[in-house]
C-alpha positions in Angstrom: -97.8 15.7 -66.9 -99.2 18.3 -69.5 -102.2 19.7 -66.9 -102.9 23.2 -66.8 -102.1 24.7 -63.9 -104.3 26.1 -60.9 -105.1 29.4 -60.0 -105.9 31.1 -56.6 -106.8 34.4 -56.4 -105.6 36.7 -52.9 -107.1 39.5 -52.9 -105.4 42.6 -51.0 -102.5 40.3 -49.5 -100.6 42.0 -47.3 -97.0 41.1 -48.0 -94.2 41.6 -45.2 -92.2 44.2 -46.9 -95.2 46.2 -46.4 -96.7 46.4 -49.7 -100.6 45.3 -50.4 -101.2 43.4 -53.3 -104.6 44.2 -54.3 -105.0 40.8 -56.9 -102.1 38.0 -55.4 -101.9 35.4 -57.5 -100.4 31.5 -56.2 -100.3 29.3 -59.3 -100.3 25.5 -58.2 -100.6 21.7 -59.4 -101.7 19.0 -57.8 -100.4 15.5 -58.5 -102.8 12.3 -57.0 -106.1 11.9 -55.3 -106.6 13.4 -52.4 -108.1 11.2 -49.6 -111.7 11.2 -47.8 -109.6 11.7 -44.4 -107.3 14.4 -45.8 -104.4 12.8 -44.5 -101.8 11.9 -47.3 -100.8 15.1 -48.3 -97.4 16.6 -49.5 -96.3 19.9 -49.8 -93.5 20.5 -52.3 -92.8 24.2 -52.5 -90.6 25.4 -55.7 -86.9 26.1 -55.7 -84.7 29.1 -56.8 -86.1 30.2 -61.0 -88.0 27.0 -61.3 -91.7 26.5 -61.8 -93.6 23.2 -60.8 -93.1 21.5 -64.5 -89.2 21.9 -63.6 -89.4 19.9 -60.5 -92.3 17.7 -61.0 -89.9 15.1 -62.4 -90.1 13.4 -59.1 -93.4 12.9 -58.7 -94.1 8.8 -59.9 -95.2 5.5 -59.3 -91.1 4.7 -58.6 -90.1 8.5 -57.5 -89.3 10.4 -54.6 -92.5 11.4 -54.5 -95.1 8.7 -55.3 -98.8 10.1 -56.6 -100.8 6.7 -56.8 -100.1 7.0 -52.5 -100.3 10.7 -51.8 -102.1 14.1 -53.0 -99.0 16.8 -54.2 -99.1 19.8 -53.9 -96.8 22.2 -55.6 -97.3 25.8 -55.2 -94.9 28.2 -57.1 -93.2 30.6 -55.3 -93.9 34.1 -55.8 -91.3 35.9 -58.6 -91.4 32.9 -59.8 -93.1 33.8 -63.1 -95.9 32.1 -62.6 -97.5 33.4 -59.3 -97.1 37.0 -58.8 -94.2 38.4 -60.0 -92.9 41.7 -61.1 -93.3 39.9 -64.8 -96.8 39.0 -64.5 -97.7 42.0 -61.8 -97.4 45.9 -62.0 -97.5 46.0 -58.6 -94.5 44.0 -57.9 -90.9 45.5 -58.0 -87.8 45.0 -56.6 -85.9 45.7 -53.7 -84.7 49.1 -55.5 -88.2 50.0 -54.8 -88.8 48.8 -51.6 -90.8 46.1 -52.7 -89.5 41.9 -52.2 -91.3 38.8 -51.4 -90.6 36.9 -48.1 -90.6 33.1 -47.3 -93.0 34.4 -44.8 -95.8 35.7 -47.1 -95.0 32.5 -49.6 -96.3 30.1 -46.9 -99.0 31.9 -45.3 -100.2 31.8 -48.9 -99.7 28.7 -49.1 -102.0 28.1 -46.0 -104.6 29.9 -47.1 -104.6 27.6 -50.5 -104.5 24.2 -48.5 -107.0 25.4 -46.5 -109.8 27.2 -48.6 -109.6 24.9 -51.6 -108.9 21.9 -50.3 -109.7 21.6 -46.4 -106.8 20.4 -45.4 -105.8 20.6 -41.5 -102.6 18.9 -41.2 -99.9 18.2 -44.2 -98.0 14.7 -44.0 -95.0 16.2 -45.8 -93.3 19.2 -46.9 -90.4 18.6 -49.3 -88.2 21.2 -50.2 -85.3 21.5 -52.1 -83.5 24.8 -51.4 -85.5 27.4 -51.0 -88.4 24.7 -51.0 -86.4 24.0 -47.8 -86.4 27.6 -46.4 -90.2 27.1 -47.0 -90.5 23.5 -45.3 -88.2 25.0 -42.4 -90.9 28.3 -42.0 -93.3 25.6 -42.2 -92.4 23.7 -39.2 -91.9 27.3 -37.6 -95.0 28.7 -38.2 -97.4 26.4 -38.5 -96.2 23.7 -36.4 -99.3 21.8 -35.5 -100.0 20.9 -39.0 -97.3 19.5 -39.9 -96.1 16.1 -39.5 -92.5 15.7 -41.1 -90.3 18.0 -42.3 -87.5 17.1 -46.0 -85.3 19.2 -45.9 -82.8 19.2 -48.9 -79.9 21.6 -49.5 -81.2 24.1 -47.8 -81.0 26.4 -44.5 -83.6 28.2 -42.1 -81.8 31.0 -42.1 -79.5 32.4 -44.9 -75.9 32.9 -44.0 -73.9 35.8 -44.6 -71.5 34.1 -47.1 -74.6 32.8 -49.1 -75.2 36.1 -49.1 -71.9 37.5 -51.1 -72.6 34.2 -53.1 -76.3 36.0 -54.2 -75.2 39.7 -54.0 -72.5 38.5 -56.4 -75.5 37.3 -59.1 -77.5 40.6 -58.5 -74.2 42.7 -59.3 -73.4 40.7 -62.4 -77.2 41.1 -63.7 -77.7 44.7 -63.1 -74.0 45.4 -64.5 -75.7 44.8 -67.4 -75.7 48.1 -69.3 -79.6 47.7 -70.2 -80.3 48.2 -66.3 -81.7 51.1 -65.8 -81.2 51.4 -61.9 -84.8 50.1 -61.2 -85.6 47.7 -64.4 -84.4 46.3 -68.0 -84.9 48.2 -70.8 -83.6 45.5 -73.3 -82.3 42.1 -73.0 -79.5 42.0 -70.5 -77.1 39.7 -72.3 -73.8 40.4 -70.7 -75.6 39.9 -67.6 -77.0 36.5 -68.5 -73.7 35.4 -69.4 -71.6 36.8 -66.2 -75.0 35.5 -63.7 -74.8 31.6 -65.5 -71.0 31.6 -64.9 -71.1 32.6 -61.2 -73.9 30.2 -60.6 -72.2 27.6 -62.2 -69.1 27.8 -60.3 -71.4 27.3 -56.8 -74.0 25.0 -58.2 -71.7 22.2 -58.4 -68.3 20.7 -56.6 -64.2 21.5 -57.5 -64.7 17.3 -57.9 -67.3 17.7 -60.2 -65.8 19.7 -62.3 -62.4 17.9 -62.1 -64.0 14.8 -63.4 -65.5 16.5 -66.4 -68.9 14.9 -65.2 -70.7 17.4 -67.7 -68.9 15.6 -71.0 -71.2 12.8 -69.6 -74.2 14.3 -70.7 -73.0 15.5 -74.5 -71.7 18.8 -73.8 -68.0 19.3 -75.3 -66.4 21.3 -73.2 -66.4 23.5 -70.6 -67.4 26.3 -72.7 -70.1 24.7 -74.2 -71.6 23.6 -70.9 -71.5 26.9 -69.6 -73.4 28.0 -72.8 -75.7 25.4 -73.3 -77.3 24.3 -70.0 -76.2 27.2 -67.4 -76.7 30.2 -69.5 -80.0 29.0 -71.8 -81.2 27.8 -68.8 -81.6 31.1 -67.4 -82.5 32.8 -70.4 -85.8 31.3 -70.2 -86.8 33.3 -66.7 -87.4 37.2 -67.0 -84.4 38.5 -65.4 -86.8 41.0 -63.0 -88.3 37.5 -61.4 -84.5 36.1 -61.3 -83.6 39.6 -59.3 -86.7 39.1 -57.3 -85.8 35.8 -56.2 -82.6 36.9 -55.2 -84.1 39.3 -52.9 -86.5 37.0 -51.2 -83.3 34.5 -50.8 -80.9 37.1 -49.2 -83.6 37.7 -46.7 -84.7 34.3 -45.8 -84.7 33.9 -42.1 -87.3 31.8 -40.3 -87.2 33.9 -37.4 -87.7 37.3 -38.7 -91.8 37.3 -37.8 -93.7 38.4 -35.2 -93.8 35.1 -33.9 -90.3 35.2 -32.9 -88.8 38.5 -33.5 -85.4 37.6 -34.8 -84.8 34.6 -31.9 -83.3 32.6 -34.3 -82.6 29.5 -32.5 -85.8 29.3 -30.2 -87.5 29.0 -34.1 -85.7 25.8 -34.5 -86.6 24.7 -31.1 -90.2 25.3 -31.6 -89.8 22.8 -34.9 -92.2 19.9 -33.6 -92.2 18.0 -37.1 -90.1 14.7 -38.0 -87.7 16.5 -39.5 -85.0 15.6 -42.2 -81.9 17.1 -42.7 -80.2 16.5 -46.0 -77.2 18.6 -47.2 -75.2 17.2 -50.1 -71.6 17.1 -48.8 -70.1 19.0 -51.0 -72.8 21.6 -51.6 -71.2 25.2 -51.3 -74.6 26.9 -51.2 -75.5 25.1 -47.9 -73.0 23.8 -46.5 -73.2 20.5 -44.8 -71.8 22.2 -41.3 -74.4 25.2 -41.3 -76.8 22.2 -42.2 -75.4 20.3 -39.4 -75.6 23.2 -36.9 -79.8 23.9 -37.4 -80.3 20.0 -37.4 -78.8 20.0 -33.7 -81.4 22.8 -32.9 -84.6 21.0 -33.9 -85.5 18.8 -31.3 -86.5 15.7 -34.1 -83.8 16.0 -36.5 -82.3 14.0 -38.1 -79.1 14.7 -40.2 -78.6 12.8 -43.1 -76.0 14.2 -46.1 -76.1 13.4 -49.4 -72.9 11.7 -50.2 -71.9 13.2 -53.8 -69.6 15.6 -56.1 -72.3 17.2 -57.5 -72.8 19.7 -55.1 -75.8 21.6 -54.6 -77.4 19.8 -57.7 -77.3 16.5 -55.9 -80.9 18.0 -54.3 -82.2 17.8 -57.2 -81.5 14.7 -59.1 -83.0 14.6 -61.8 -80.3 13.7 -64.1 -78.1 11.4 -61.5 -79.3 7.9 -60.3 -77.3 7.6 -57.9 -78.0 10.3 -55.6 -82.2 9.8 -56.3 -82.1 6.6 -55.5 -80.4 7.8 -51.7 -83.3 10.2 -51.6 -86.4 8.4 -52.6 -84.9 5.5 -49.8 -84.7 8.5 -47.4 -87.7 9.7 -47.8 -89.7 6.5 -48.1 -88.2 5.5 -44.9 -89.2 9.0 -43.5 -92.7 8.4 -44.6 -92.9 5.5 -43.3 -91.9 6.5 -39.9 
């Protein structure tokens, strides 16, 4: 899938922090043909520092996600690097400023694109790993009435306060780099790669994970190299302003926290009319299966389905373990189906 991605212009987009963007930018792709009723569309928002070639891995004949049946959308999430982001956008900064992105302005966005470009009423589908789920969950919140059934993976409506430490810990360990400035970079914040990959590492995956040195499965040596080689190169590759601006739309993900609701947490999940699946990996530390649990019994057409697996967080996201995709792509067939 080699495509060049799609552009959609928003001009003076109001954001919720209170800023105006006077040029937004949502960069999408599209995956399939999009039927003459408008009815088989899927929604697959991105997840935390990945664009849609990072996740589009998913998206085949014999995926999760099959294109030759339905019209995919993925639109990348602002900071992401590709939409607006403080890399790509002098307007956008960082919470130091004043200045984040919200789920909330990702998905009315979003709405705008599925409905200007394409004309499309009602979605069949949003899929979201996690925070793709934060989007499916404001989603279901917010625009209720268009859609139909709600994937949830890995993910919560609301971010909890010890996710939080988990997230304030990354944002220390980057802007402890001594290139921070207080408000930006001024140089390549290496120590801070190297601190952020190693604290993300240690939540991305399971203690069992880790004790049954699943990573030598893949070629990597050691621990060290591991660390090196897919955690910290990984990350390498994002600007570290859009990795900070991430973080800040993360910490303050709550579906509630709109004028739609005004902070009533649980009557947001209530008002969830989608199908709606709940999938926490059981040994995720991110989003942990009983926080997971706890929204699922909130949403009247829930149902709560964990991932049973050691690799934590990553089992969301499959890419590179079988055995978890193939319990997804039943999942979701059967969802689709319904």
């Amino acid at each position: 899938m080699t495509r060049s991605p799609c552009y959609f212009p928003l001009e003076n987009f109001s954001l919720q922090c209170g800023a105006v963007l006077p040029q937004a930018q949502l960069v999408y792709q599209t995956y399939g043909e999009l039927a003459s009723d408008r009815k088989n569309v899927i929604l697959y928002p991105t997840s935390y520092g990945a664009q849609h070639t990072d996740i589009e891995w998913l998206i085949q004949p014999d995926g999760v996600l099959d294109p030759t049946r339905w019209f995919i959308i993925i639109p990348n999430m602002f900071g992401n690097g590709l939409s607006s982001s403080p890399s790509n956008c002098p307007e956008c900064q960082l919470a130091e400023q004043g200045f984040w992105f919200t789920q909330l302005d990702n998905v009315q966005a979003q709405a705008r694109l599925i409905t200007e470009v394409f004309g499309i009423e009602r979605l069949a589908l949003v899929y979201g790993w996690s925070m793709g789920a934060q989007q499916a969950y404001h989603w279901g919140a917010l625009y209720g009435d268009r859609v139909e059934r709600i994937a949830a993976l890995c993910g919560t409506a609301k971010t909890t306060d010890h996710n939080k430490v988990f997230l304030e810990s990354l944002r220390a360990a980057l802007t402890a780099d001594p290139s921070w400035t207080g408000t930006r970079f001024d140089g390549v914040p290496d120590r801070g790669f190297r601190a952020f990959a190693r604290i993300y590492a240690s939540w991305a995956a399971s203690q069992a994970f880790y004790r049954e040195g699943m990573y030598t499965r893949f070629g990597y040596t050691s621990l060290e190299d591991y660390l090196l080689r897919f955690w910290e190169v990984n990350y390498r590759k994002r600007d570290p302003h859009n990795l900070l601006a991430m973080i800040d739309t993360w910490l303050r993900c709550d579906v509630s926290n709109n004028l739609t609701y005004n902070g009533d947490y649980q009557k947001a999940l209530a008002s969830i009319q989608a199908k709606t699946l709940v999938m926490p990996a059981t040994t995720d530390l991110y989003f942990t299966p009983e926080d997971c649990a706890a929204e699922a019994e909130a949403i009247p057409d829930a149902t709560y389905l964990p991932i049973p697996s050691i690799w934590g967080h990553r089992a969301g996201n499959p890419y590179d373990n079988p055995t978890d995709q193939s319990f997804i792509r039943k999942a979701i067939l059967d969802l689709l189906s319904a």
